[in-house]
C-alpha positions in Angstrom: 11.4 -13.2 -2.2 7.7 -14.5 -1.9 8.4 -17.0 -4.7 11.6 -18.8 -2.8 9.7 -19.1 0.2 6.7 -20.8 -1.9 9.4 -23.2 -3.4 10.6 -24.4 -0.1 7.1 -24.7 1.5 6.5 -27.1 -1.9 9.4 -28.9 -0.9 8.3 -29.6 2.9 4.7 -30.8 1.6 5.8 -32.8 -1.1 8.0 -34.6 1.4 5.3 -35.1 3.6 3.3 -36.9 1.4 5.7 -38.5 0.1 8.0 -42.2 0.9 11.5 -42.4 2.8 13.0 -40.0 5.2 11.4 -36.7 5.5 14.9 -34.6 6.1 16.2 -36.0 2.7 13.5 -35.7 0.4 12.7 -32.0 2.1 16.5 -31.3 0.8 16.1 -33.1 -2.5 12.8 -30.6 -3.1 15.0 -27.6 -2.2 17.3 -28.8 -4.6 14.6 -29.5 -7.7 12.7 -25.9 -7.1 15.6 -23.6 -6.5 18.1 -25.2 -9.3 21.6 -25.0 -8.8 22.4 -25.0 -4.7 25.5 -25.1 -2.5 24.0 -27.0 0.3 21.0 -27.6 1.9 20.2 -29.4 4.8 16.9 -29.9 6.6 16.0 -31.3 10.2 12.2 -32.7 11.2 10.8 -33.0 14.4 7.7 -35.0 14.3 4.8 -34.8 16.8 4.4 -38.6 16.6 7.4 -40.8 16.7 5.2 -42.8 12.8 6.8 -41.8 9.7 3.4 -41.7 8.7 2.5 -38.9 10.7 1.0 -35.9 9.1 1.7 -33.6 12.2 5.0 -31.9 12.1 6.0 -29.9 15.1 9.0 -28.2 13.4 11.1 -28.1 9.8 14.6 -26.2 10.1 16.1 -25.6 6.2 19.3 -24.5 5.7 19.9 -23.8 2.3 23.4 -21.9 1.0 24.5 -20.3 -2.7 21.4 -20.5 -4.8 20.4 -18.2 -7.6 16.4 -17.3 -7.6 16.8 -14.8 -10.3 14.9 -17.2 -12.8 13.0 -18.6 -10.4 9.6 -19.4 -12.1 5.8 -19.0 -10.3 5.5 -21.5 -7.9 2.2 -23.2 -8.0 1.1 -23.0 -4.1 -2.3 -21.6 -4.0 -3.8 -20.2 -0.7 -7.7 -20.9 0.8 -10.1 -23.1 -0.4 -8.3 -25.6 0.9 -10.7 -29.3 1.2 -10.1 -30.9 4.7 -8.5 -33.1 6.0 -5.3 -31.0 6.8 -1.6 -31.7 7.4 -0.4 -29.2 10.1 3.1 -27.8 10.2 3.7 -26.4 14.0 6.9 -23.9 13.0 9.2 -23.6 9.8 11.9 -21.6 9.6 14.1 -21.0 6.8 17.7 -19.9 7.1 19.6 -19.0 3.5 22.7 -17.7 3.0 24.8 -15.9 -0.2 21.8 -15.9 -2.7 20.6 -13.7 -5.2 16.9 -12.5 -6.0 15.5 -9.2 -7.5 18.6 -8.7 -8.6 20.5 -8.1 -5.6 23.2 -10.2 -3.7 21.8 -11.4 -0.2 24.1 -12.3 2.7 21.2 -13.7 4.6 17.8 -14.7 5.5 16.0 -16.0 8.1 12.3 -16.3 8.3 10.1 -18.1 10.7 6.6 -19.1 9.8 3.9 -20.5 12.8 0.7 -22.7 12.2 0.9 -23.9 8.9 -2.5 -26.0 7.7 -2.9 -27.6 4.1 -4.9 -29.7 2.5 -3.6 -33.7 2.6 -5.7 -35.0 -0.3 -4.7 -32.1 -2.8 -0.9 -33.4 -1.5 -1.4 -37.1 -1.6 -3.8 -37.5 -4.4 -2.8 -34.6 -6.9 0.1 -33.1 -6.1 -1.5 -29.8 -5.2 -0.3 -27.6 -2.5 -3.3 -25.7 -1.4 -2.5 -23.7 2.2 -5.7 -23.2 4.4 -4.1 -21.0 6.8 -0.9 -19.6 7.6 0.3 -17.4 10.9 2.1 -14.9 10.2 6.0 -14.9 9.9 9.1 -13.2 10.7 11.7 -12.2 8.3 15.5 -11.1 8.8 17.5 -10.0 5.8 21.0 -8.9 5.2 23.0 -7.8 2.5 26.3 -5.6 2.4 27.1 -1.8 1.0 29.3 -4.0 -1.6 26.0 -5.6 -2.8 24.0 -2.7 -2.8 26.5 -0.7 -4.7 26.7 -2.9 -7.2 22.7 -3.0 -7.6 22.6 1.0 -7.4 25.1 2.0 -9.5 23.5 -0.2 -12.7 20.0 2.2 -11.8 22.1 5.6 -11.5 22.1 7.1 -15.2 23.0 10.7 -14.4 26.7 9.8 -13.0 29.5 8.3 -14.0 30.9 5.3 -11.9 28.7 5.7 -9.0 30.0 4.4 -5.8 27.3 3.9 -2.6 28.7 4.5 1.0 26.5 3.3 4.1 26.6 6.0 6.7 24.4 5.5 9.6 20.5 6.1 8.3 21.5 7.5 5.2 23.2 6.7 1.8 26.0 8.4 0.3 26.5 8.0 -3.5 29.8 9.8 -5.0 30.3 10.0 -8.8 30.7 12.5 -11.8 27.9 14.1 -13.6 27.4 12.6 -16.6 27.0 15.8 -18.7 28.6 18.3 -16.6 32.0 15.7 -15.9 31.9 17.5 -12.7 32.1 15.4 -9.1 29.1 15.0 -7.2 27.9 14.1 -3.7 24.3 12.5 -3.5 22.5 11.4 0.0 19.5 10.1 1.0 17.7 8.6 4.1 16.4 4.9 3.9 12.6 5.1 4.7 10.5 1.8 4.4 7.4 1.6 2.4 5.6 -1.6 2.7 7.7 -3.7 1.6 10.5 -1.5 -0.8 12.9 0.6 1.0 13.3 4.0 -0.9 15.6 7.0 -0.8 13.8 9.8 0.6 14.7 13.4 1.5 17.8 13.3 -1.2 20.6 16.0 -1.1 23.1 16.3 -3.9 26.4 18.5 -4.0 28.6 19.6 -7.1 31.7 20.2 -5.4 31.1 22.6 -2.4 28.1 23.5 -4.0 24.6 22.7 -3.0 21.9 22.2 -6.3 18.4 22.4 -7.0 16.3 20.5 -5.3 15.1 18.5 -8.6 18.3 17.5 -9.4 18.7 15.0 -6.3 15.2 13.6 -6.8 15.7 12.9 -10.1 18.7 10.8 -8.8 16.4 9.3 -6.2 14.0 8.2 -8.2 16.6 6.1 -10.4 17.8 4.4 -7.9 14.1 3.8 -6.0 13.5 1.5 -4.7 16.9 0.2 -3.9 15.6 -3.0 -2.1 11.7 -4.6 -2.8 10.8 -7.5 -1.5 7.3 -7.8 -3.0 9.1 -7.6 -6.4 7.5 -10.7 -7.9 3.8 -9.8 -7.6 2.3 -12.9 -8.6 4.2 -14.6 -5.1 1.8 -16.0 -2.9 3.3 -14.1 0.0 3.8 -10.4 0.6 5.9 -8.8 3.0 5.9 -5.6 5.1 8.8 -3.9 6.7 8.7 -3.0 9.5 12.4 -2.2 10.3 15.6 -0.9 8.6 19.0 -0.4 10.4 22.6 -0.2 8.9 25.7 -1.5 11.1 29.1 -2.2 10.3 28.9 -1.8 6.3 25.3 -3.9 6.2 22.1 -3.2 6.0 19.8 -5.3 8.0 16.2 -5.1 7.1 13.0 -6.8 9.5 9.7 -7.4 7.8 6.4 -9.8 8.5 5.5 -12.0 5.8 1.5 -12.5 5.6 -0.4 -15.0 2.4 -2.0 -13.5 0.3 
């Protein structure tokens, strides 16, 4: 996830610095770091009414049906950042049926406060060198359709799994795959950092409960079933700091801080 947000951040600076309407070249950007995208489409709100201005009081990027699974290290670096600084008041990012980490996203929306970088690395270089960044707010939604499919490819001890969201917990139904006998697996859905893992599971062979070790083993293939720190070279980590499941989604809250 970190790496799609250093992409887009790319594509705002670069369209600073560079000639032409800001709103188009922030979309053409989008376009040449992500690949392949449904639509994009980007609205700038300057703090002066020059072109030339290097203050930006907002950047609003919606960006739709994009692929990030290839997506390659983005080369945004932050501190040590030479003045003078462009300053970027508020981003936010709004994205819509991608896929990253291997998992199907409905959504995303992540706001980001206070941006500073450096304006010669930009202009002069083409480097994008943060000097600070506030923290930001992240949204993210993705179904039980998605997540079943991601689960089910981890699950090696059943045959044709199938994941059910019911309230806090996950249900996975499927056939042992030595025994040929049907099993019930659950789990809760605790955060850690920034993976969500199944914890305290429970597994059922017919009316029967097993052994403990049983359902962890199954627990620990499918751990973690969402991470959003996958790519660890990402100049950005995230922590979650909230996980609820509504109406056959799962809907996950998290801060995004530089690294």
């Amino acid at each position: 996830m970190g790496e799609i947000v250093a992409a887009i951040i790319i594509a705002i600076i670069n369209s600073v610095a560079g000639p032409g309407a800001m709103e188009r070249a922030v979309e053409r950007g989008v376009r040449a770091r992500l690949g392949k995208v449904k639509r994009v489409a980007a609205n700038v709100e300057r703090g002066h009414r020059s072109p030339l201005s290097r203050t930006i009081m907002l950047v609003e990027i919606d960006v739709e049906g994009f692929n990030a699974e290839k997506l390659a290290a983005q080369p945004l670096k932050v501190g040590g950042a030479p003045k003078p600084y462009g300053k970027i008041a508020r981003v936010v990012i709004r994205a819509k049926d991608f896929r990253a980490g291997g998992i199907e996203f409905e959504q995303m929306k992540l706001t980001m406060h206070a941006i500073r970088y450096s304006l010669p690395k930009a202009l002069l270089r083409r480097e994008f060198r943060l000097a600070r960044m506030g923290e930001g707010a992240v949204s993210v939604s993705l179904t039980e359709k998605s997540l079943d499919r991601f689960v089910k490819g981890k699950i090696t001890d059943l045959q044709n799994p199938s994941l059910k969201l019911q309230g806090g917990r996950v249900v996975v139904q499927g056939r042992a795959t030595r025994l040929s006998v049907p099993i019930e697996f659950d789990a809760f859905l605790e955060a850690k950092d920034g993976r969500i893992e199944l914890t305290e599971p429970r597994l059922r062979v017919s009316i029967l409960p097993m052994p403990g070790f049983s359902a962890r083993r199954i627990a620990s293939q499918a751990n973690p079933v969402l991470d959003l720190n996958q790519q660890a070279e990402a100049p950005f980590r995230f922590r979650i700091t909230g996980v609820a499941v509504a109406s056959g989604r799962l809907a996950v809250q998290a801060v995004m801080t530089p690294q």
